[in-house]
C-alpha positions in Angstrom: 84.1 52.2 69.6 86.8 53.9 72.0 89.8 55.3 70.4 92.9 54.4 72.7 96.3 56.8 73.0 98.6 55.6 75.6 101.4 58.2 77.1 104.1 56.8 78.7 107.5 58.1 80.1 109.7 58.5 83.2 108.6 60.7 86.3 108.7 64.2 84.7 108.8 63.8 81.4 106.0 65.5 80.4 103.3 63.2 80.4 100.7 64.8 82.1 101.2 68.2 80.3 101.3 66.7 76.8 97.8 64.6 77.5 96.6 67.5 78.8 97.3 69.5 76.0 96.1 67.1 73.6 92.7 66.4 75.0 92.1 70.5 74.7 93.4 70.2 71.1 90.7 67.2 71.0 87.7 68.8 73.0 86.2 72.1 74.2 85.2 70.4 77.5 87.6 67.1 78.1 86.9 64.8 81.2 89.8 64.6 83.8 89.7 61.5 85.3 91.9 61.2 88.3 92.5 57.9 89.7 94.7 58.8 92.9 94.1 58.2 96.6 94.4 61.0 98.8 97.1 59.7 100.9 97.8 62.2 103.3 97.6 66.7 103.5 100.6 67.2 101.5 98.9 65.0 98.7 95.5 66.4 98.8 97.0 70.1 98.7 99.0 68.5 95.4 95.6 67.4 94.0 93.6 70.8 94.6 96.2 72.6 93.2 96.7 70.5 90.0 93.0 70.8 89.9 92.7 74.5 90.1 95.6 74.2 87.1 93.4 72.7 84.8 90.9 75.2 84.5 87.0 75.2 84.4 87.0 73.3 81.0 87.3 70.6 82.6 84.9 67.8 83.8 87.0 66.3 87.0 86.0 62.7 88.1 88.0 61.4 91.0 87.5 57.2 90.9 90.3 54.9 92.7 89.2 51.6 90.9 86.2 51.5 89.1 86.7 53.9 86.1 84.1 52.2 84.1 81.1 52.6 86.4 81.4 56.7 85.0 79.3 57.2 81.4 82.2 58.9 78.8 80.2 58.6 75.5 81.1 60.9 73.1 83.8 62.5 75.5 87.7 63.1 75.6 88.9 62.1 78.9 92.2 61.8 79.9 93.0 59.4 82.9 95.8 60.2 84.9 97.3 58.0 85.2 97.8 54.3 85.1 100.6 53.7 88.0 98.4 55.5 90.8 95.1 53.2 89.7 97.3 50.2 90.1 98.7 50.9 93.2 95.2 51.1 94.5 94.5 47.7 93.4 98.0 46.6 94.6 97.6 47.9 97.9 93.7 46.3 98.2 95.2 43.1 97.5 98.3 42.6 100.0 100.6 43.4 96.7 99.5 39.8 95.4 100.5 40.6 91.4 98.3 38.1 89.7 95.3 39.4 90.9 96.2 42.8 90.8 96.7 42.4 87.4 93.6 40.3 86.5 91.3 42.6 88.3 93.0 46.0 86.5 92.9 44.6 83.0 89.5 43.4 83.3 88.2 47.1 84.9 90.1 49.0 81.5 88.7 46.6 79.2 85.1 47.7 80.8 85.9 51.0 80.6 86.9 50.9 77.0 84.3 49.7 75.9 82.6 53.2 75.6 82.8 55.0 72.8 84.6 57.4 74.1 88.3 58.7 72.7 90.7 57.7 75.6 93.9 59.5 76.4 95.5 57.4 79.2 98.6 58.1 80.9 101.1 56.1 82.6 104.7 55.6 84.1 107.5 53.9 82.8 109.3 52.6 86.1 111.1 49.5 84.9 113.7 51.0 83.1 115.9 52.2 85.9 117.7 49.5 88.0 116.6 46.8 89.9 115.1 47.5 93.3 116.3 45.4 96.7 113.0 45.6 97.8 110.8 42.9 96.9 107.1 44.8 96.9 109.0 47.6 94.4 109.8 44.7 92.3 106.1 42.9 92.4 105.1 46.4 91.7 107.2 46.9 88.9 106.3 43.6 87.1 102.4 44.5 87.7 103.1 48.1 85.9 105.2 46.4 83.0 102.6 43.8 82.3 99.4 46.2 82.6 101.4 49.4 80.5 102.0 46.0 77.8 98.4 45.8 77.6 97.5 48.8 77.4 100.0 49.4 74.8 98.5 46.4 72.5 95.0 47.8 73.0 96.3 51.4 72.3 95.8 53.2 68.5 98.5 55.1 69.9 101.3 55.3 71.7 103.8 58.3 72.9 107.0 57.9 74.7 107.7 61.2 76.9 111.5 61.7 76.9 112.7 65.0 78.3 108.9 66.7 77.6 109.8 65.6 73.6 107.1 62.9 72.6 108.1 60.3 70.1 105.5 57.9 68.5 105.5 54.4 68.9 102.9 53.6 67.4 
């Protein structure tokens, strides 16, 4: 049976660091799954240097969409993070929310399934104002609805503030 702890906070807060330190405290060898696109130079340089960060500890598994198709028994991983995986989906379906949404929750619900302890990270991007644009709004509904979800499923759950964690749940 997986063991769920859901990270969520603002851009900065300290997410990534926290989850990060967390899956060390919880493993010798933790999985990194990473679930961004390389969207152009600039990004890839980000991603090999956040890679060479991490140390060789460190299983890395780079997977866009289909995190479940990876074996994690036993494991720690830590999946970061939530808001690029659905902007994959997002983009692969012409930002249509509904089946966005439908595909993402029924890919995590796959993956969880493994027994496997989970440490998923994610952004909190509805609580600033609301955007003019209407595919930032369609985003930020889909990201609202799937960090809900995730939060249900979750054993735990961190709010990053400021790089101070606060338990939700």
């Amino acid at each position: 049976m997986a063991r769920i702890i859901f990270i969520t906070g603002g851009q900065r807060s300290g997410k990534s660091s926290y989850a990060q330190n967390m899956a060390l405290e919880l493993s010798e060898n933790p999985v990194y799954l990473a679930t961004s696109r390389i969207w152009d130079e600039e990004h890839h340089n980000r991603i090999k240097r956040h890679q060479a960060d991490r140390g060789p500890q460190w299983t890395n598994i780079e997977e866009e969409k289909e995190v479940s198709k990876h074996d994690y028994s036993g494991q720690v991983v830590l999946m970061d993070c939530i808001t690029l995986w659905l902007t994959n989906f997002f983009f692969d379906n012409q930002s249509e929310v509904d089946q966005s949404l439908e595909e993402a929750k029924a890919e995590f619900e796959r993956l969880i399934q493994q027994n496997a302890t989970f440490i998923i990270v994610s952004n909190e991007i509805g609580m600033g104002g609301q955007s003019t644009n209407d595919i930032q709004r369609k985003f930020t509904d889909l990201q609202g609805w799937m960090n809900q979800h995730i939060a249900k499923l979750a054993d735990e759950v961190f709010l990053m503030v400021s790089g101070l964690s606060m338990k939700v749940k």
